[in-house]
C-alpha positions in Angstrom: -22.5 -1.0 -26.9 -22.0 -3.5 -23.7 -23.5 -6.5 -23.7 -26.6 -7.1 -21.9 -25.7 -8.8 -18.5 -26.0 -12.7 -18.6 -29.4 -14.4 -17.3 -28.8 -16.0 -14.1 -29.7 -19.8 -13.9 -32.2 -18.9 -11.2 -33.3 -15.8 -12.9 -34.2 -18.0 -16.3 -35.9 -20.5 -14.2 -38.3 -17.8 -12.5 -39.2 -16.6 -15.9 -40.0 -20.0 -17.0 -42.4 -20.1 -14.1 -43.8 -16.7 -14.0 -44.7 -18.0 -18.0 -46.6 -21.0 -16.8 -48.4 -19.5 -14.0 -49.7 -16.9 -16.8 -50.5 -19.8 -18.9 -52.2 -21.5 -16.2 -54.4 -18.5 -15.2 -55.4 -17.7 -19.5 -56.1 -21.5 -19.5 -58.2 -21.3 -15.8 -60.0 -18.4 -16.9 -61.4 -19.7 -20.5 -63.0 -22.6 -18.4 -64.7 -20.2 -14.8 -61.8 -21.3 -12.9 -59.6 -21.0 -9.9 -55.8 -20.7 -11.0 -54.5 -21.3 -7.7 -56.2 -24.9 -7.8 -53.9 -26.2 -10.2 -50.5 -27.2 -8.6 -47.1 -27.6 -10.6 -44.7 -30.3 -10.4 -41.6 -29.8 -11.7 -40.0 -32.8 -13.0 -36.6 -33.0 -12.6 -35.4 -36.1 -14.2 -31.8 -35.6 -15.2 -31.7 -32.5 -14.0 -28.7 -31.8 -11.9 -28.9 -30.9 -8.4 -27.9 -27.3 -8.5 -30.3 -26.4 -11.0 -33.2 -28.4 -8.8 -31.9 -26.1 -5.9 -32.4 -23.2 -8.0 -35.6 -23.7 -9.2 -36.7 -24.1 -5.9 -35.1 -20.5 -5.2 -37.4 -19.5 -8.1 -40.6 -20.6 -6.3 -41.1 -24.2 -7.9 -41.7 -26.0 -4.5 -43.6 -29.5 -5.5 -40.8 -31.4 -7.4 -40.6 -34.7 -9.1 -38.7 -37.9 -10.0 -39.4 -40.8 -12.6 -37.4 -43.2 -10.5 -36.8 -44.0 -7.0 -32.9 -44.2 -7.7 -32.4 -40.8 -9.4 -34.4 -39.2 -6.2 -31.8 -41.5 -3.5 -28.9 -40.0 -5.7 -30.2 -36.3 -5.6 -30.9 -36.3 -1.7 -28.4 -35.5 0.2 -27.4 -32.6 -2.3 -30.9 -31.2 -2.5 -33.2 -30.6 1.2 -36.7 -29.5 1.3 -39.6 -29.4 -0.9 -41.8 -31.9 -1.5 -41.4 -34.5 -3.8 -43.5 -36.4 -5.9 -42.8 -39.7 -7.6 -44.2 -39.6 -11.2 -42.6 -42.6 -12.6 -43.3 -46.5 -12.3 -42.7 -48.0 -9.2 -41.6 -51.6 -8.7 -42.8 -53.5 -5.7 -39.3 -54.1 -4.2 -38.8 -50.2 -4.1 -41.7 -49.9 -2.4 -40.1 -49.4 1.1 -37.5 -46.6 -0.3 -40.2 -45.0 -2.0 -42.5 -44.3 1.0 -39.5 -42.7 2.6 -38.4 -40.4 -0.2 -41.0 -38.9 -1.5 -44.1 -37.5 -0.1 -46.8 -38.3 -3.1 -46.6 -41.5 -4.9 -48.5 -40.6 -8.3 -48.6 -43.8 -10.0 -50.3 -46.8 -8.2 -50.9 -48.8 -11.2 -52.3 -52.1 -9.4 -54.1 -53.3 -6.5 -51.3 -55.4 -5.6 -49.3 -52.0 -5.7 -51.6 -50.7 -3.4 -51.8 -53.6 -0.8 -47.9 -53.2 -0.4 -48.1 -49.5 -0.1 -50.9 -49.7 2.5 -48.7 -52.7 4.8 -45.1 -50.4 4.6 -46.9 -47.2 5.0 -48.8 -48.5 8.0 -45.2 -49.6 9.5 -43.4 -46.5 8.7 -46.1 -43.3 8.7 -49.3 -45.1 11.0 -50.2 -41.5 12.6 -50.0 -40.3 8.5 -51.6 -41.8 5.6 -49.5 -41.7 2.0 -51.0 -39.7 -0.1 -51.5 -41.5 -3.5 -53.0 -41.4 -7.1 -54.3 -44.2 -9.2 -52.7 -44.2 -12.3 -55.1 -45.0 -15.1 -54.8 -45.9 -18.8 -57.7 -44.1 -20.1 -56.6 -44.5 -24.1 -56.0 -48.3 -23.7 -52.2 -47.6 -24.9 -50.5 -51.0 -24.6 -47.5 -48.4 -24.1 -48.8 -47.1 -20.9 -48.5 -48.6 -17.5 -52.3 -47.9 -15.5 -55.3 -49.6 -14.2 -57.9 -50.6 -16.7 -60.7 -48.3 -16.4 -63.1 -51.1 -15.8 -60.5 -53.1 -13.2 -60.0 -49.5 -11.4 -64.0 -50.0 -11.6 -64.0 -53.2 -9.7 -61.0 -52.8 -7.7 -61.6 -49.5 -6.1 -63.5 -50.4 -3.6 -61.2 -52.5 -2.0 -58.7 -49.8 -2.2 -60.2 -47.3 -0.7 -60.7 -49.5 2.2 -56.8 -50.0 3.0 -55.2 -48.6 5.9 -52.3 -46.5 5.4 -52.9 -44.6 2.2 -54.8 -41.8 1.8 -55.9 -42.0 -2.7 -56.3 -38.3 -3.3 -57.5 -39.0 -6.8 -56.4 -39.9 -10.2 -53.1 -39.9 -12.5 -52.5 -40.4 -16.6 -50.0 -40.3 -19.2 -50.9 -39.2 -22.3 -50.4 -40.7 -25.9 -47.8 -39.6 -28.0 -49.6 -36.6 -30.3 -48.5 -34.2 -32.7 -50.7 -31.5 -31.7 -51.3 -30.6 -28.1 -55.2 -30.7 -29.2 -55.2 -34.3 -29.8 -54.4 -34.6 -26.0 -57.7 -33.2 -25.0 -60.0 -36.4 -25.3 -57.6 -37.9 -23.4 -57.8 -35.5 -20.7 -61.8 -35.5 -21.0 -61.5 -38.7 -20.4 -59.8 -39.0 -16.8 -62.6 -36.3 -15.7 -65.4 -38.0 -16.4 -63.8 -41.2 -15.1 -63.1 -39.3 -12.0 -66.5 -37.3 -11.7 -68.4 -41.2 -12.4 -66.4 -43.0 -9.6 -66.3 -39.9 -6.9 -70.1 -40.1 -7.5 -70.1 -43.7 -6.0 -67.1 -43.7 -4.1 -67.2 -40.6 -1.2 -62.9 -42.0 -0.3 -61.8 -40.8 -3.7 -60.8 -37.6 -3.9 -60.9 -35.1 -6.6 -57.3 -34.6 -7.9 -56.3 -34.5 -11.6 -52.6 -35.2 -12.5 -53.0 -35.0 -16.2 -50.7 -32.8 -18.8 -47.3 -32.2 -19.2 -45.0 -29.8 -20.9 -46.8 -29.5 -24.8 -50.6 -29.8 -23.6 -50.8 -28.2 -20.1 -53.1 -25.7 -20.8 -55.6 -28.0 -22.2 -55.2 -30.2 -19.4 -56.2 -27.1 -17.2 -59.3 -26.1 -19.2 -60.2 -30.1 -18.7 -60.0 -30.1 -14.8 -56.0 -30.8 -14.1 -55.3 -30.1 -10.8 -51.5 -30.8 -10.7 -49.4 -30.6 -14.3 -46.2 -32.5 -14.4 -43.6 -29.9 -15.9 -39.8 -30.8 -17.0 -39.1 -29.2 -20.2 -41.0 -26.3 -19.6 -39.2 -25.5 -16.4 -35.9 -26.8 -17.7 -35.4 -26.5 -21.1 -35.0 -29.9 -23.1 -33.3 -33.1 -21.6 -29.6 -33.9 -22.9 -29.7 -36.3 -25.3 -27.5 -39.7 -24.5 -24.6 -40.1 -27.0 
């Protein structure tokens, strides 16, 4: 018997994503809603730039990087989509930042966002950056975020700069064995979100929350974008 023909690169990667979409829709449905209100970002961190090129071929067209650097490496060999930056930021990348990537997902101070505001003023005045506020819900001393009750105070002040549009809200999620442990978490951010929209009309009502073990929980708790690498690529190489 001849062997079954080999699975293309691209080919594997638009199964991935035809098994997330279906995912995303069981998960959408359980809770009354939309499936095509929750957005994937595909994380390519180490990922090499042929195999970002063909999962954009595959239909994954919002992509993301944890670090500024990895995205100015990747450029030139990778055009098009848009791009998303789910890592920290430091202040000094700042600059580089506003011209790579089209999201910044991770504002994590107000001094973060009084520099975002000043560059993107300079660089995009006709085009407020879209940004989320990156919040540590669980109080994990691991995780970068605003305290929710500084994100409280602060918020405000935020939503009144110029040049950055804050489209809504951003966590990480603990470490967990069991994607259900994730959900209070998740719970969490919307309430959060639902609380401050209710005060604050400049917030809007976006939900990065979930990743690659707990996306469909994140979708039944209100995700609007899930941040995706291993799902879409298969597990990172370890370093040796």
């Amino acid at each position: 018997m001849p062997a079954a023909p080999a699975v293309s690169d691209r080919e594997g990667l638009s199964l991935a994503r035809a098994s997330i979409l279906e995912r995303i829709g069981e998960a959408a449905v359980r809770v009354g809603r939309d499936p095509a209100a929750i957005e994937i970002v595909a994380v390519t961190k180490t990922v090499a730039a042929d195999r970002i090129r063909a999962a954009m071929e595959a239909g994954f067209s919002t992509l993301a990087e944890n670090r500024v650097q990895e995205r100015i490496a990747k450029a030139e060999a990778v055009d098009g989509g848009r791009w998303h930056l789910v890592g920290p930021l430091q202040s000094n990348k700042a600059r580089r930042a506003i011209e790579l990537f089209e999201m910044i997902e991770t504002v994590d101070s107000l001094d973060l966002a009084q520099r975002l505001s000043r560059i993107a003023g300079e660089l995009r005045p006709a085009s407020p950056l879209p940004v989320l506020l990156q919040v540590n819900v669980d109080d994990d001393p691991a995780k970068a975020g605003f305290d929710p009750a500084d994100l409280e105070r602060d918020l405000p002040v935020i939503l009144d700069l110029p040049g950055i549009a804050v489209d809504g809200l951003m966590t990480v999620g603990r470490l967990i064995e069991t994607a259900a442990l994730a959900r209070p978490t998740f719970v969490a951010l919307r309430a959060l979100s639902e609380r401050l929209r209710s005060r604050h009309a400049g917030l809007g009502p976006a939900l990065s929350m979930g990743m690659s073990e707990d996306y469909p929980i994140a979708v039944e708790e209100g995700a609007t974008l899930v941040r995706l690498g291993r799902a879409i690529f298969g597990a990172r190489p370890t370093l040796g």
